[in-house]
N, C-alpha and C positions, 0 to 999 in steps of 0.2 A: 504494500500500500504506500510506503515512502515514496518509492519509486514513481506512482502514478501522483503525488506533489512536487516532486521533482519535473518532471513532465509539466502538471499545469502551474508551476511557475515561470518557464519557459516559452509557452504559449499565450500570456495576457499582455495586449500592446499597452502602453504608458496614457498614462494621463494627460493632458496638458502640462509639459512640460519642455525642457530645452533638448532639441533634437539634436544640437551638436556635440553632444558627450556619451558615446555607445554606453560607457558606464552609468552614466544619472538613466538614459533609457531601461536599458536591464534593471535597475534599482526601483525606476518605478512599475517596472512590471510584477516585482514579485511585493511590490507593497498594495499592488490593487489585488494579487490573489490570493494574498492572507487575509487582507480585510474580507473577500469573499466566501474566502475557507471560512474567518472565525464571523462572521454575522450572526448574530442570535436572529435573525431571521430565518435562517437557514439550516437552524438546530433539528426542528421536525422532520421527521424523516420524509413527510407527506410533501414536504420545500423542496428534495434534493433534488427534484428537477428542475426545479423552478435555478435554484443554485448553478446546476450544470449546464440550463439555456443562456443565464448571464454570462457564464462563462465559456460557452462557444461564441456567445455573439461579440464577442474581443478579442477570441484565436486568429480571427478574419482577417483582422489590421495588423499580427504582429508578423506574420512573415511574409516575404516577397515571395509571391503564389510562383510567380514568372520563373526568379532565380532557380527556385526550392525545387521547380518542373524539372527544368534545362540539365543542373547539374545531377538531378536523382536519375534523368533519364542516356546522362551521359552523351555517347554520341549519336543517340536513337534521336534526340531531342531533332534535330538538320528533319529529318527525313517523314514529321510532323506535319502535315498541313496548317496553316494557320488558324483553321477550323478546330482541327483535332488538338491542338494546344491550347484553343479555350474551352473546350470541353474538357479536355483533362485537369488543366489545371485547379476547377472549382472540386472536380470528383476526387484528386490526390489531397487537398486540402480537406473535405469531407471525409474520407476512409483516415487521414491521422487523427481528427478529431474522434472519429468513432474507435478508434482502436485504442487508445491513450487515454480518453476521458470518458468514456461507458461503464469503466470501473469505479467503484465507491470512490468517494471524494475523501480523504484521512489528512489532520494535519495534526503533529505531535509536536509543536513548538519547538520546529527546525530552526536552523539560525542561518541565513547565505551572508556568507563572508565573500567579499571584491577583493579577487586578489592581485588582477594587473590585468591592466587596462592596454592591448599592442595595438598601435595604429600601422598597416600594414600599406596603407596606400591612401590618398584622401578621399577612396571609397571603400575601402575595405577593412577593417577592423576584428578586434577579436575580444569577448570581455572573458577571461578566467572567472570563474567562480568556485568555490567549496560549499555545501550544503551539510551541516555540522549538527547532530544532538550527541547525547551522552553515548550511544551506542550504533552511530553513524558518520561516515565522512564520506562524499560522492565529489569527486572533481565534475566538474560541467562549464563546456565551453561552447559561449555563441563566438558566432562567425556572422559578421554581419557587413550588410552591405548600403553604401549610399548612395540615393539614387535622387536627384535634384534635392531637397533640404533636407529629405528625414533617414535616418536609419532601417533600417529593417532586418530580421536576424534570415537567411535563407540557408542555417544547418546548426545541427545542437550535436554536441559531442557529451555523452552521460558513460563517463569512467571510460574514455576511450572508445565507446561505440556510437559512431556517425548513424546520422537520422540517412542523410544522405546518399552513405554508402549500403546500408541494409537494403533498403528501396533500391537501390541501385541494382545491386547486384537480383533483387525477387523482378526488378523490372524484365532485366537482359535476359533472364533466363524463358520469359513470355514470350520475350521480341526478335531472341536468335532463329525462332521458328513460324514466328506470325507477325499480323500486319498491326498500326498501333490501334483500327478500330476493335481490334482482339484486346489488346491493354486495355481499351476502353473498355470497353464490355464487360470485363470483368473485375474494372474497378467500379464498374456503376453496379452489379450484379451484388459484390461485396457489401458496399455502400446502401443498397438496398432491404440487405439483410434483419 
């Protein structure tokens, strides 16, 4: 269950806040989903969906859909029609949401610690984090990207395992043999479920 907090702090885009610092971004995303985690509104178990509709409908804004498609899809992304990449893109951002946050929502008064802040290019950035209780420590690293003013994270790394490269790799293995309305299909099929 840590793990699926670890997860939806990663996924809540920032408040109104200043978009030129990847770190204050990531720092306001995980202070909107604690406050969403601990809302005593949210305590009844009869809420938790209501809990888990808040917080899909701000998964939406925190990653670049586009980036998150292109590089999970490697170099299958070229061979996309312009169509099939806006069809996929909403259906890959739906199946991580459902796969990630359909599980119970658990928050044990984790602590994230910022641990360095790498500017990699003046669009591309990286924010370190540690996610810390008494009998946990998970390194987590966004990879983000800037695209006219704002930030955007397009791949999460949790203890060395890329969002990106899993997907990557369940994608290639669809596409070494079929076409991407096949990928589609069965990301919508999935997403359906």
């Amino acid at each position: 269950m840590r793990i699926l907090f670890l997860f939806l702090i990663m996924l809540l885009p920032a408040p109104a806040v200043s978009q030129d610092n990847p770190t204050s971004y990531i720092r306001a995303n995980v202070d909107k989903v604690v406050n969403i985690l601990t809302s005593p509104e949210y305590e009844a178990e009869t809420n938790k969906t209501e809990q888990l509709r808040q917080i899909e409908a701000v998964v939406d804004n925190f990653f670049d859909a586009e980036e998150l498609s292109k590089r999970s899809l490697g170099q299958y992304w070229r061979i996309f029609t312009p169509e099939q990449k806006q069809e996929f893109q909403p259906l890959f951002l739906k199946l991580i949401k459902q796969v990630y946050l359909k599980k119970s929502i658990t928050y044990n008064d984790e602590v994230v610690n910022y641990n360095q802040e790498i500017i990699k290019s003046d669009t591309l950035a990286e924010v370190h984090t540690t996610v810390t209780s008494p009998d946990l420590n998970i390194p987590i690293i966004y990879y983000m990207i800037r695209k006219d003013v704002s930030w955007k994270v397009y791949d999460v790394s949790v203890e060395n395992v890329s969002l990106i490269k899993n997907y990557r790799s369940q994608f290639r293995s669809i596409l070494q043999n079929n076409s991407p309305d096949k990928l589609i299909a069965t990301l919508r099929d999935k997403t359906n479920e």
